[in-house]
MARKOLTOR-668187 format. One line per 10 residues: number of its first residue (from 1); for each residue x, y, z of C-alpha. Coordinates in steps of 0.25 Angstrom, whole numbers, plus 5000, padded with zeros to 4 digits. Example, Ala and Ser with C-alpha at 12.3 -4.5 7.8 and 13.67 -1.06 7.14 Angstrom:
! residues 2
1 = 5049 4982 5031 ~ 5055 4996 5029
This chain:
! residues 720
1 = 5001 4824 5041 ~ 5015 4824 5034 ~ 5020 4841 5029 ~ 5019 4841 5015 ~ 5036 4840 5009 ~ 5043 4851 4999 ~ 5049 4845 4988 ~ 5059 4835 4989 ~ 5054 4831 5001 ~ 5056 4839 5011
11 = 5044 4845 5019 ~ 5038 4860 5019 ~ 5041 4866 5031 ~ 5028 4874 5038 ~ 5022 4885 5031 ~ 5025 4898 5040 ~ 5014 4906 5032 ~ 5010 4920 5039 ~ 4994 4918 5037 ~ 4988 4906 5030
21 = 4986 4912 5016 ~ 5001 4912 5015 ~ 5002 4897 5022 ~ 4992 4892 5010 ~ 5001 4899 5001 ~ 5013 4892 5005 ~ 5006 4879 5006 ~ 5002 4882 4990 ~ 5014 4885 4985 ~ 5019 4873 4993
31 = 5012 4863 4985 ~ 5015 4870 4974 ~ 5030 4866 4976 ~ 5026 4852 4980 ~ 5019 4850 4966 ~ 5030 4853 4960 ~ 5039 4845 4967 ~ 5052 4856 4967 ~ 5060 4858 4977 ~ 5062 4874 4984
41 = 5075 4873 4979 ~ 5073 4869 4965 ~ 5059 4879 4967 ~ 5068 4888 4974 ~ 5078 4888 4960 ~ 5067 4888 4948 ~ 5059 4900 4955 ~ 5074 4909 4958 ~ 5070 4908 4974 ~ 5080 4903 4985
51 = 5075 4891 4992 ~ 5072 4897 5004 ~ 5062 4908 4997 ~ 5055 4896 4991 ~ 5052 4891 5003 ~ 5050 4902 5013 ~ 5037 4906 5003 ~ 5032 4892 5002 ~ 5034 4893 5017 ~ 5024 4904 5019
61 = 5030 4915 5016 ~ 5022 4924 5006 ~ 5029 4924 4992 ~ 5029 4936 4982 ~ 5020 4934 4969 ~ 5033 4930 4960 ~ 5039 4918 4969 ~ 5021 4911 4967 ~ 5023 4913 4952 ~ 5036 4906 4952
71 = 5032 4896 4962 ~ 5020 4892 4951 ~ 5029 4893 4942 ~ 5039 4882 4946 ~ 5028 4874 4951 ~ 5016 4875 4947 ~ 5013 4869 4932 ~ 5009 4878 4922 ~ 4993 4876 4921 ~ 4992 4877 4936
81 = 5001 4888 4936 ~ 4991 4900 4935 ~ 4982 4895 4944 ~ 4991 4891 4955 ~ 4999 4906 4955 ~ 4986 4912 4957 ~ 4982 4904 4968 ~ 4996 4906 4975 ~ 4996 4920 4972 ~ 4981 4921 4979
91 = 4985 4914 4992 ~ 4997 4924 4991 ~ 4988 4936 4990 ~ 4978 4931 5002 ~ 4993 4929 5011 ~ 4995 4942 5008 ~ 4982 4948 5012 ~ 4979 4936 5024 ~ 4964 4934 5028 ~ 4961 4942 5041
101 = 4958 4927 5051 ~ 4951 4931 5064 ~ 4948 4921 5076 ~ 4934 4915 5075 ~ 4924 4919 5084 ~ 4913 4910 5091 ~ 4899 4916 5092 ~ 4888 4912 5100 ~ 4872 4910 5095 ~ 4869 4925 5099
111 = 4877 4929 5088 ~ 4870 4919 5076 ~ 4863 4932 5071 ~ 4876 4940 5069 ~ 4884 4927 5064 ~ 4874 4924 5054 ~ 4873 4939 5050 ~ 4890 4938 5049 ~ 4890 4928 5041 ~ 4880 4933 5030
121 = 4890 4947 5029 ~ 4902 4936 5028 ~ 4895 4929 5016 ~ 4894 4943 5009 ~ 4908 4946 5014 ~ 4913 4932 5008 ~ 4906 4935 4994 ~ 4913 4948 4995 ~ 4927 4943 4997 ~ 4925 4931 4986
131 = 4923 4941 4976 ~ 4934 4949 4981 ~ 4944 4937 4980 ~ 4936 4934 4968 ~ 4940 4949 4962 ~ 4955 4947 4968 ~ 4956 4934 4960 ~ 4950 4943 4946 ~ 4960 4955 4949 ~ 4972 4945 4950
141 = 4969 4939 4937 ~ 4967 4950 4930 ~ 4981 4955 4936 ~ 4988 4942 4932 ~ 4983 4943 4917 ~ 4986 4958 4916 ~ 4999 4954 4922 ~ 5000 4943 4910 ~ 4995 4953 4899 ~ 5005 4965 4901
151 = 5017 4954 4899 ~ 5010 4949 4887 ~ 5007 4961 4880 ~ 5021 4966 4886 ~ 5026 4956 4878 ~ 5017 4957 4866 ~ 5019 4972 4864 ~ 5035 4967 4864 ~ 5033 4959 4853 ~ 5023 4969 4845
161 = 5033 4979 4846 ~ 5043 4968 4839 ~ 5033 4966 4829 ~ 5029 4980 4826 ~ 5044 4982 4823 ~ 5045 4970 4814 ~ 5031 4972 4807 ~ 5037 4988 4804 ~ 5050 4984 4800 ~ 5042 4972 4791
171 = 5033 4984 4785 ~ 5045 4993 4781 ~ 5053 4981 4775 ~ 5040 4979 4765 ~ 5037 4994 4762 ~ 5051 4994 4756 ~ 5046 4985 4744 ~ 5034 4985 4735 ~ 5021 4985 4744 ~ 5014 4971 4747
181 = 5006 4965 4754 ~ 5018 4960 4764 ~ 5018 4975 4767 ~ 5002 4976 4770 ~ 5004 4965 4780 ~ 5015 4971 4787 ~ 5008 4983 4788 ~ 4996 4976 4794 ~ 5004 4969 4803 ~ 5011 4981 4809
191 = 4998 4988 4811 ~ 4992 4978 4818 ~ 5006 4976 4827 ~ 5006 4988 4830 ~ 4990 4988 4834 ~ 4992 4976 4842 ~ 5004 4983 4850 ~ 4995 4994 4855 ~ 4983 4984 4859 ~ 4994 4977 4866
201 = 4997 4990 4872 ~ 4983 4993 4877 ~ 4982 4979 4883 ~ 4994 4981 4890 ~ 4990 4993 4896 ~ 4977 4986 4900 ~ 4984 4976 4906 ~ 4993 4986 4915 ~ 4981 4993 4919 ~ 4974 4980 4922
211 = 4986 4975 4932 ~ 4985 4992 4938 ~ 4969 4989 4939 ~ 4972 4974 4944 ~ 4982 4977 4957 ~ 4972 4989 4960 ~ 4961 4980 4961 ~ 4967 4968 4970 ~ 4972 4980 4981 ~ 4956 4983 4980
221 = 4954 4968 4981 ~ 4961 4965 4991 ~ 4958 4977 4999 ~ 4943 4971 5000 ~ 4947 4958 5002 ~ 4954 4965 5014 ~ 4939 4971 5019 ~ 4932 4959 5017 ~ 4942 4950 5025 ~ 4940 4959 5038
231 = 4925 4959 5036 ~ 4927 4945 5036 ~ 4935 4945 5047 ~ 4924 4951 5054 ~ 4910 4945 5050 ~ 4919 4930 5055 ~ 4932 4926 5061 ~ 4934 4913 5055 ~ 4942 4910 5041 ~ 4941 4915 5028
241 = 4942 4903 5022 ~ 4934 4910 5010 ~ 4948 4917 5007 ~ 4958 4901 5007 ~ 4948 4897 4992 ~ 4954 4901 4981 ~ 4947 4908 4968 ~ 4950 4901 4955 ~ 4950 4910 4945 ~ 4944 4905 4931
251 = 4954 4903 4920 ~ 4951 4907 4906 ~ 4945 4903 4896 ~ 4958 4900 4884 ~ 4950 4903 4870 ~ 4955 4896 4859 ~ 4963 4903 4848 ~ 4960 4902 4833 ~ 4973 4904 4823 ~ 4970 4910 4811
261 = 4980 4912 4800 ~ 4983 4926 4798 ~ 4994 4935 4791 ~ 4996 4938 4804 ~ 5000 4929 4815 ~ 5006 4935 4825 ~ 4997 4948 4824 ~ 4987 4936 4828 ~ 4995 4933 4840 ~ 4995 4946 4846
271 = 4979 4949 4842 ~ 4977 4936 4850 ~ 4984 4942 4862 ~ 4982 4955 4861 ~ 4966 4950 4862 ~ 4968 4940 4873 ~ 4973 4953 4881 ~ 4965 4962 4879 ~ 4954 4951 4883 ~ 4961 4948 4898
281 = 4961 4963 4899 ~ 4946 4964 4895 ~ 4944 4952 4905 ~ 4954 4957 4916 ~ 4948 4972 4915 ~ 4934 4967 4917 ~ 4938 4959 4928 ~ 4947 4970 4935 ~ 4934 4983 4931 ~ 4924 4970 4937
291 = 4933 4970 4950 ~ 4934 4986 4952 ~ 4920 4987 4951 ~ 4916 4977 4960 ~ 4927 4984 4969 ~ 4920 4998 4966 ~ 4905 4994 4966 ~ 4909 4989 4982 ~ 4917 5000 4986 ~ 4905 5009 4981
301 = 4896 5003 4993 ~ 4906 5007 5004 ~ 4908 5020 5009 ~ 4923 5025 5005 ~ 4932 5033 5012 ~ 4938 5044 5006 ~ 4950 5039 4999 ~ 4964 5041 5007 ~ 4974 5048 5002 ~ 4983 5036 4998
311 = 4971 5031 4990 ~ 4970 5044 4982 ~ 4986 5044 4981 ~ 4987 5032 4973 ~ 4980 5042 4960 ~ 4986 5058 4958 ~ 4989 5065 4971 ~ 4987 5079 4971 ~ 4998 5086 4976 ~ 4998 5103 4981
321 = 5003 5113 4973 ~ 5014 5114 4982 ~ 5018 5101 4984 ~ 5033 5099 4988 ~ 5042 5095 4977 ~ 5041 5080 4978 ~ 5028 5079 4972 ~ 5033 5083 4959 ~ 5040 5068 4956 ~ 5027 5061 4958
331 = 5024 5064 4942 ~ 5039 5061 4940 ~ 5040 5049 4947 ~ 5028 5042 4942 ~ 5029 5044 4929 ~ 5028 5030 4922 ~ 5041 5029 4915 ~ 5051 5042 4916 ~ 5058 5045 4901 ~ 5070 5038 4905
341 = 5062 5024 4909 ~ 5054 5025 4897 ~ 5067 5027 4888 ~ 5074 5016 4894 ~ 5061 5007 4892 ~ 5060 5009 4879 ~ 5077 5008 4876 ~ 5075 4994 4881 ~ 5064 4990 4875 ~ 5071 4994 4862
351 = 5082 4987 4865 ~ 5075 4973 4867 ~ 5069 4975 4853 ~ 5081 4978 4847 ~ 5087 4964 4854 ~ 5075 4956 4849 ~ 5077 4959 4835 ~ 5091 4958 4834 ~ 5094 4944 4845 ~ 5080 4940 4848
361 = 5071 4939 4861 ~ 5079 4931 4868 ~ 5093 4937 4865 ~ 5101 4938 4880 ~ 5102 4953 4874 ~ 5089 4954 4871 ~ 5085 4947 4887 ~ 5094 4957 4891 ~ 5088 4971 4885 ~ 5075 4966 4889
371 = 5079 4963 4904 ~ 5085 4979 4901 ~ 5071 4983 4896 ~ 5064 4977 4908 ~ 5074 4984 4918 ~ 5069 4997 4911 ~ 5056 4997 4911 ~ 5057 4994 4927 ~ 5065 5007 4929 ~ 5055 5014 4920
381 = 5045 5010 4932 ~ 5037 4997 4924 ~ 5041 4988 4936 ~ 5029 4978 4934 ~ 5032 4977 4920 ~ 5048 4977 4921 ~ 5046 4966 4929 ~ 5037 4956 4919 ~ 5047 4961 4909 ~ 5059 4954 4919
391 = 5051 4943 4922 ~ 5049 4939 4908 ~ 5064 4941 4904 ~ 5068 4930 4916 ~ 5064 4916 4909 ~ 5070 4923 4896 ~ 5083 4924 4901 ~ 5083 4911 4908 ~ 5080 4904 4896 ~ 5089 4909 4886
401 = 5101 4913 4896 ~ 5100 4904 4908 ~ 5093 4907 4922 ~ 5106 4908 4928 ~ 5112 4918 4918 ~ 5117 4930 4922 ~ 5109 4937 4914 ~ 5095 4931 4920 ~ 5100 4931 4933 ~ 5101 4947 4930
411 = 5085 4947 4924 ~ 5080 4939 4935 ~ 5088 4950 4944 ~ 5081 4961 4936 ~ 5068 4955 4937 ~ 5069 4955 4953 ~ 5072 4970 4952 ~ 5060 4971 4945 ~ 5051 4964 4955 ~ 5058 4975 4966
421 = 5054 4987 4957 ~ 5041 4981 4955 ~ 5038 4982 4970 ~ 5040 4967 4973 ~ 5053 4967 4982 ~ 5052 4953 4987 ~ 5050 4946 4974 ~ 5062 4952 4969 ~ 5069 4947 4981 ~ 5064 4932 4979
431 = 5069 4934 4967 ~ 5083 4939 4970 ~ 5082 4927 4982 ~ 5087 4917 4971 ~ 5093 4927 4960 ~ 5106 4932 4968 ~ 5111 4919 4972 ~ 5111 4916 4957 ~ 5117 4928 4952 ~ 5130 4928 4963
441 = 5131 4913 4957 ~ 5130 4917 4943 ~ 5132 4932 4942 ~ 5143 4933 4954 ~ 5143 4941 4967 ~ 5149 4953 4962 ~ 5141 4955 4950 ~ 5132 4968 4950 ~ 5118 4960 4945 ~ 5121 4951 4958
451 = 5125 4963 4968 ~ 5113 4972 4962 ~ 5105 4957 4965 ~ 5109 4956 4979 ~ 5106 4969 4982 ~ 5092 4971 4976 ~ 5090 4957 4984 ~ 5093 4964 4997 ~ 5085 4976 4994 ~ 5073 4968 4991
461 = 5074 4959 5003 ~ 5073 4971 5010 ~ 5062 4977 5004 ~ 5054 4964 5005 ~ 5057 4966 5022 ~ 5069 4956 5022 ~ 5076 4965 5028 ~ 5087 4956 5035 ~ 5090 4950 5025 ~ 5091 4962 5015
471 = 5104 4968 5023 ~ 5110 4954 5025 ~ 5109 4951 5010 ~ 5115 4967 5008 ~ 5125 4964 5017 ~ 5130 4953 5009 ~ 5130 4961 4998 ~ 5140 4971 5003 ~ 5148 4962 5009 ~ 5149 4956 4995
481 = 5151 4968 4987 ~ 5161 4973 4999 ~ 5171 4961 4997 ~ 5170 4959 4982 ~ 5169 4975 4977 ~ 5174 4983 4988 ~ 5165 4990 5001 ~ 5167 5003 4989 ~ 5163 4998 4978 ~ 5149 5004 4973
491 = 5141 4991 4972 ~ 5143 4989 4986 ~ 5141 5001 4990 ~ 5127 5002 4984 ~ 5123 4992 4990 ~ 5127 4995 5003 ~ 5117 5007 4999 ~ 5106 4996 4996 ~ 5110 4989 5012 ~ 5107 5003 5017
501 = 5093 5004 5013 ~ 5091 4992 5018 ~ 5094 4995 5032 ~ 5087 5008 5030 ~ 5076 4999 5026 ~ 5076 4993 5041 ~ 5078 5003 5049 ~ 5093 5004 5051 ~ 5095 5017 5047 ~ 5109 5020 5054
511 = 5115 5007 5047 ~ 5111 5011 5033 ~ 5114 5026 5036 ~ 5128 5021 5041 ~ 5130 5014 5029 ~ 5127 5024 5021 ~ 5134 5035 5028 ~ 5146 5026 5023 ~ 5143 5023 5009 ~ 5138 5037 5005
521 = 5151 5042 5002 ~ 5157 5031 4992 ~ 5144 5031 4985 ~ 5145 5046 4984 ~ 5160 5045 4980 ~ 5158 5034 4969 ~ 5144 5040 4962 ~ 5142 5052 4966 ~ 5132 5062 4975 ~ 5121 5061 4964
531 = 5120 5045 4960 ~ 5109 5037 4962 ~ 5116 5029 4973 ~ 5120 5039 4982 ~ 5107 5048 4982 ~ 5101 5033 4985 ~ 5109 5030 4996 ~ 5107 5044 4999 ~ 5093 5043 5004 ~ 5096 5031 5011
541 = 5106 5037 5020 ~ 5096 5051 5023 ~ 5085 5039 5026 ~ 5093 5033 5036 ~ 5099 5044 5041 ~ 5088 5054 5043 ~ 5076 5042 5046 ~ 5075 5047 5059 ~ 5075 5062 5056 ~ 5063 5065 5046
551 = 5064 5078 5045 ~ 5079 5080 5038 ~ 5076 5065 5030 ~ 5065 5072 5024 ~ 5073 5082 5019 ~ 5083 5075 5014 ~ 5074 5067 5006 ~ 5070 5077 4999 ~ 5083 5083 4996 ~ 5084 5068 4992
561 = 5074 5068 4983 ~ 5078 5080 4975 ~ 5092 5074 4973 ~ 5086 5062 4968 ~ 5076 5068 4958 ~ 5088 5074 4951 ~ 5097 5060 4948 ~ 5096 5055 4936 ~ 5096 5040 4943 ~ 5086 5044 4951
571 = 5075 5054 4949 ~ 5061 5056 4954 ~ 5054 5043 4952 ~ 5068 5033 4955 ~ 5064 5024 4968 ~ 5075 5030 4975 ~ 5067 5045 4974 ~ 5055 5038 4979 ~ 5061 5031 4991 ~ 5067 5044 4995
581 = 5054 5052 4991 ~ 5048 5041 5001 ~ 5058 5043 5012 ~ 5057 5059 5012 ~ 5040 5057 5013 ~ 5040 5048 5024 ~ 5051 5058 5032 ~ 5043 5070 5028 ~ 5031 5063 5036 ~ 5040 5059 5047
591 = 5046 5073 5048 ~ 5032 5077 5051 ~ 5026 5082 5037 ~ 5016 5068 5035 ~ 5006 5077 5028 ~ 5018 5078 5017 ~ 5024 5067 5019 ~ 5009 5061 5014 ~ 5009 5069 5002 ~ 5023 5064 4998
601 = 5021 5050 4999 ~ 5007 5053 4991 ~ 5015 5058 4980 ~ 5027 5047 4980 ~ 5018 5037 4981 ~ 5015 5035 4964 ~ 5028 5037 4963 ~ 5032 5025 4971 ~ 5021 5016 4965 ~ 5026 5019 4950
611 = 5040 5017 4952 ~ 5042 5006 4964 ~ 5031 4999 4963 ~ 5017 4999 4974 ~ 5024 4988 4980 ~ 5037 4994 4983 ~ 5040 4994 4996 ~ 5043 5010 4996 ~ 5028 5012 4988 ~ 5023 5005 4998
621 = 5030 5011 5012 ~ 5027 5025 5007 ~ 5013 5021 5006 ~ 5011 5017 5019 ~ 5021 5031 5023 ~ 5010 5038 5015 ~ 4997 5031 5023 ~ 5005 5033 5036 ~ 5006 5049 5034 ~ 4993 5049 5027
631 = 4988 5042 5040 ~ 4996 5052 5050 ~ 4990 5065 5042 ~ 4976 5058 5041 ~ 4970 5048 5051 ~ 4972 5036 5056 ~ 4962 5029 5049 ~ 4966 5034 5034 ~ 4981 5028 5039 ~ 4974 5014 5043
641 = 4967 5015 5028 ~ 4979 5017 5021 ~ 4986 5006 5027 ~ 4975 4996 5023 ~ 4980 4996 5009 ~ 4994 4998 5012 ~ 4994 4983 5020 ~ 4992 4976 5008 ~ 5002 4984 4999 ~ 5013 4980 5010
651 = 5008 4965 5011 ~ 5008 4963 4996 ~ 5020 4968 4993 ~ 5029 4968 5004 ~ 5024 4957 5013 ~ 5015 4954 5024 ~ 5027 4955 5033 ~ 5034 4964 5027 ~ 5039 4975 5036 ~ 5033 4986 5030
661 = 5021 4977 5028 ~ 5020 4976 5042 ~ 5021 4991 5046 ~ 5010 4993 5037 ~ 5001 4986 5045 ~ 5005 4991 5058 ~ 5003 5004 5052 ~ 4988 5001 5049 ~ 4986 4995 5061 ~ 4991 5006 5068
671 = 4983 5016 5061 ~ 4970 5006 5062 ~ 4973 5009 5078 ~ 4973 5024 5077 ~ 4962 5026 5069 ~ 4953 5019 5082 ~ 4952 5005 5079 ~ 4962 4998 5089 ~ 4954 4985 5089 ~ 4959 4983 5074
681 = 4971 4989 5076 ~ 4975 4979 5087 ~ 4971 4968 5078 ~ 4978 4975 5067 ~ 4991 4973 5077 ~ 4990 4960 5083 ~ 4989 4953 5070 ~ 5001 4962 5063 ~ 5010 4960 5076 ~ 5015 4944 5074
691 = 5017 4948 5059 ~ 5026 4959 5063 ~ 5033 4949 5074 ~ 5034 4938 5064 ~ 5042 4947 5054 ~ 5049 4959 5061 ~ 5052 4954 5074 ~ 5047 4954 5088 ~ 5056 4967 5091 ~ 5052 4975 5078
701 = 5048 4988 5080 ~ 5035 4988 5071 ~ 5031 4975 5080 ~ 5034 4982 5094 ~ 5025 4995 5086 ~ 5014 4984 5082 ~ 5013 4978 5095 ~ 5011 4991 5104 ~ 5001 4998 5092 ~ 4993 4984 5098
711 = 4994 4985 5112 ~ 4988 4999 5111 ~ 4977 4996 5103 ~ 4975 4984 5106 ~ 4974 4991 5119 ~ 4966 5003 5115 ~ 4956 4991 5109 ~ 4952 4986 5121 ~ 4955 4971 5117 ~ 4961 4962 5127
């Protein structure tokens, strides 16, 4: 049988998937492209992707949410299109979360009884796990349409603020002159404008709280998905092959509309829409309360342990009464907007409407406040919605500026930062993939959107784990900036700042604390003791200087921390304070003190979720920090529970072989051992081992810690 052939001819090359879920995946999105009859390059070009990207994910590698929507996008026809999203981003979800396959097992006739006996507990299991795909499936399209509704009604309450301002103005002009009935209607109208803006505000907040409900519901979801896959890998050993069908999810019903003449048209309109939301909200929070019931009601039938600390974390955290001074910026720092975000916000906003009237929507100017407008509300800490506000500026500006215009080039750039301050580091470097090559062309080398480009490019390569090819790209960059600005020039110095963190990142501390041992006193020289800058660079030069020594790193950390709350640039909730809040907890646990050190991640924790996102990799590092000191000062078995959830945190957003990813799991297996099961521990081993090999190396430290952790309890097991 003849390989299926890409487009123009040539055939795909074999599917190098890490389990089959993400093999079925690629082989979807394969005949996705066959249908379409593009090539990866012409693919590779419409979508903003390299080539190469296009087909190391159509390869098996598993692909971030945003590169499936594009893909449907450029392929898949519009009726289909829906449907065909969902199905990929399923397969997407079950490669992230592979089904646990165990080796069959022959029985003999004396164990009929207990074989028909396991197979009447699998039944009851199977049903159990249909409804929970089943509920996965409702959670997800609640999610989506909540996802749709806040940029409808975002939109909507855009456009009743215009008309508020028009109707008022319209109401003024007419009380001037004699009363009539122009003046009535324009009163009616105003009133109800300004009565639908506030439905439209209640729905919106609906909606928000629905997609906060929704993402809290799919961890419980998956989380039992989890249970009932190893209670399946129990009763049998053969395949699921329950999980491979797919659930279609009923589309609905579209209601006719009736017109009616009115006095007022558009009010119409927005009573329409106004009524078809708050109809998906009744819908999705019945189906959402249905769901968190069902959870509830069986949770109520199983015994509970009491909840662990890093449950009870997530809500307020009591702190002593002599609690050290660094509890006091939680309530700082997670404040929803501070007065300066909330000021600049709204500046923007007014400017936008100020354009609209005077040049129209679609003014370059007017593109250009709102691009503006979006870049405040992500510093004001609005990152999901900075970035729906991004995303639906880009075909804006291509159609009324160009797709290569500078100008688009620099929104598309802004909307990859958005992804990154939205906790999705690898999306933001697909995106980037093809966007710097474009903007050297068009923009130039030298120019300072390209160089800030290149260099966020490099950081989030190395956040996504591409740490190789993070310093290589940094490399060029200062080899660049070296020949065309000078090795003094500030641009190039800062990003040799940016190179540095990267090789602290990896582990080569004395490199980076050489480099900036070097830099530090031209920064200091050209912007002083106290800018941003310099404080930054700073702490990475304590962290690679003192990483061995805890107890003076922990010191100067806090010293850090003091200096940083008193810069205007900086301040308590600024990323940068909460990297260097992160780094002088985890010493002060290494120095010794894990009891503290417990508390103070404890109390950075909300902090990092409101400002860098659940998904950012520091969130996510000081969470697993947080169970590993609240495992060393509890027991080993709370340590192997607050690793469960901390596994699929890691996979979703960073990668099944992430790094970090990686060590997570070796961390719950080891702790698994400790806490007295070595036979699961050993299992727990075996199977993380040729992961770890594939994707950090035969000679990695981490593998060299995995493999002996197996020997011993694979030893201690007794299994041979």
């Amino acid at each position: 049988m003849m390989s299926a052939k890409a487009s123009g001819g040539r055939p795909w090359g074999p599917i190098r998937a890490q389990n089959p879920e993400a093999h079925k995946l690629a082989r979807t999105l394969r005949e996705h492209v066959e249908r379409s009859g593009k090539t990866l390059a012409a693919l590779g070009a419409e979508i903003h992707l390299s080539k190469s990207q296009v087909g190391a994910y159509l390869a098996g590698k598993i692909p971030p949410e945003e590169f499936i929507h594009e893909l449907m996008k450029a392929t898949v026809p519009s009726a289909l299109r829906g449907k065909c999203t969902q199905d990929a981003l399923a397969l997407r979800q079950q490669a992230l979360l592979p089904v646990r396959r165990a080796a069959p097992r022959a029985h003999g006739p004396e164990h009929n009884v207990e074989l028909a006996a396991a197979q009447s507990r699998q039944l009851e299991t199977y049903d159990r796990l249909t409804r929970s795909l089943e509920q996965q499936a409702e959670i997800e399209r609640a999610k989506n349409n909540s996802d749709k509704l806040v940029m409808v009604l975002l939109n909507m309450l855009h456009q009743l603020d215009r008309r508020v301002a028009d109707l008022t103005r319209e109401r003024d002009q007419l009380r001037a002159g004699p009363g009539s009935e122009a003046l009535k209607d324009a009163e009616r109208k105003l009133a109800r404008a300004e009565e639908q803006e506030k439905r439209a505000q209640a729905e919106l907040k609906r909606a928000e709280e629905k997609q906060r409900q929704a993402e809290a519901l799919e961890a419980r979801v998956a989380e039992r998905l989890r249970h009932l896959n190893e209670e399946l890998d129990r009763l049998r050993g053969s395949d699921n092959d329950l999980l491979d069908s797919a659930l279609v999810v009923p589309e609905q019903p579209d209601h006719g509309r009736t017109n009616a003449a009115t006095s007022d048209p558009v009010g119409d309109d927005i009573d329409e829409v106004l009524a078809r939301a708050s109809a998906v909200n009744d819908e999705d929070t019945s189906t959402l309360s249905q769901v968190s019931s069902e959870l509830d009601g069986e949770t109520r039938h199983v015994v509970q342990d009491k909840p662990s600390d890093n449950e009870r974390s997530e809500g307020h955290i009591p702190f002593p009464a002599d609690a050290p001074y660094e509890y006091d910026l939680v309530d700082l720092a997670v404040q929803a907007v501070t007065a300066a975000g909330a000021s600049a916000v709204e500046s923007s906003a007014q400017r936008v409407e100020v354009l609209e009237k005077a040049k129209g929507s679609f003014h370059l100017e007017t593109l250009l406040a709102r691009r503006n407008h979006a870049v405040a509300v992500g510093k004001a800490g609005w990152h999901e919605r900075a970035r729906h506000l991004h995303a639906a500026l880009l075909p804006q500006f291509v159609n009324y500026v160009g797709d290569d215009h500078p100008e688009t080039l620099i929104a598309r750039y802004r909307y990859a930062v958005a992804f990154a301050a939205d906790g999705d580091a690898e999306s933001a470097a697909a995106v980037l993939d093809g966007l710097v090559p474009r903007m050297i062309r068009f923009l130039g080398l030298h120019h300072a959107e390209t160089v800030g480009a290149r260099t966020h490019h490099a950081q989030y390569l190395g956040a996504t784990g591409r740490h190789e090819e993070s310093l290589r790209l940094f490399d060029e960059i200062v080899s660049d900036l070296t020949s065309l600005l000078g090795p003094t020039d500030l641009r190039t110095l800062i990003v040799q700042c940016r190179l540095a963190r990267v090789l602290n990142q990896v582990g080569r501390h004395d490199a980076a604390l050489k480099l900036l041992d070097a830099l530090f006193p031209r920064l200091v020289q050209s912007l002083g003791h106290d800018h941003y800058e310099v404080v930054v660079a700073l702490s990475d030069r304590a962290f690679a200087r003192h990483v061995n020594d805890p107890g003076i790193a922990k010191d100067t950390f806090r010293d850090l921390i003091s200096q940083m709350r008193t810069i205007g640039t900086l301040g308590p909730r600024h990323p940068e304070t909460l990297i260097a809040r992160s780094h002088h907890a985890y010493f002060t646990g290494e120095s010794g003190d894990r009891e503290r050190a417990v508390l103070l991640f404890a109390s950075l924790l909300p902090a990092l979720v409101h400002v860098l996102g659940r998904h950012h990799v520091t969130t996510l590092i000081a969470r697993r920090n947080h169970a590993y000191y609240k495992g060393e000062t509890a027991s080993p078995e709370r340590a192997a529970r607050l690793f469960v959830p901390l596994i699929r945190a890691f996979t979703e957003a960073l990668g099944p072989e992430h790094i970090e990813t990686l060590v997570v799991r070796r961390s719950h297996a080891g702790y698994v051992g400790r806490a007295g099961d070595a036979k699961k521990a050993a299992k727990l081993f075996a199977e993380l081992i040729p992961l770890m090999t594939l994707h950090l190396g035969a000679q990695h430290a981490e593998v060299f810690s995995a493999r002996s952790h197996y020997e011993y309890y694979n030893s201690a097991s007794g299994v041979r």
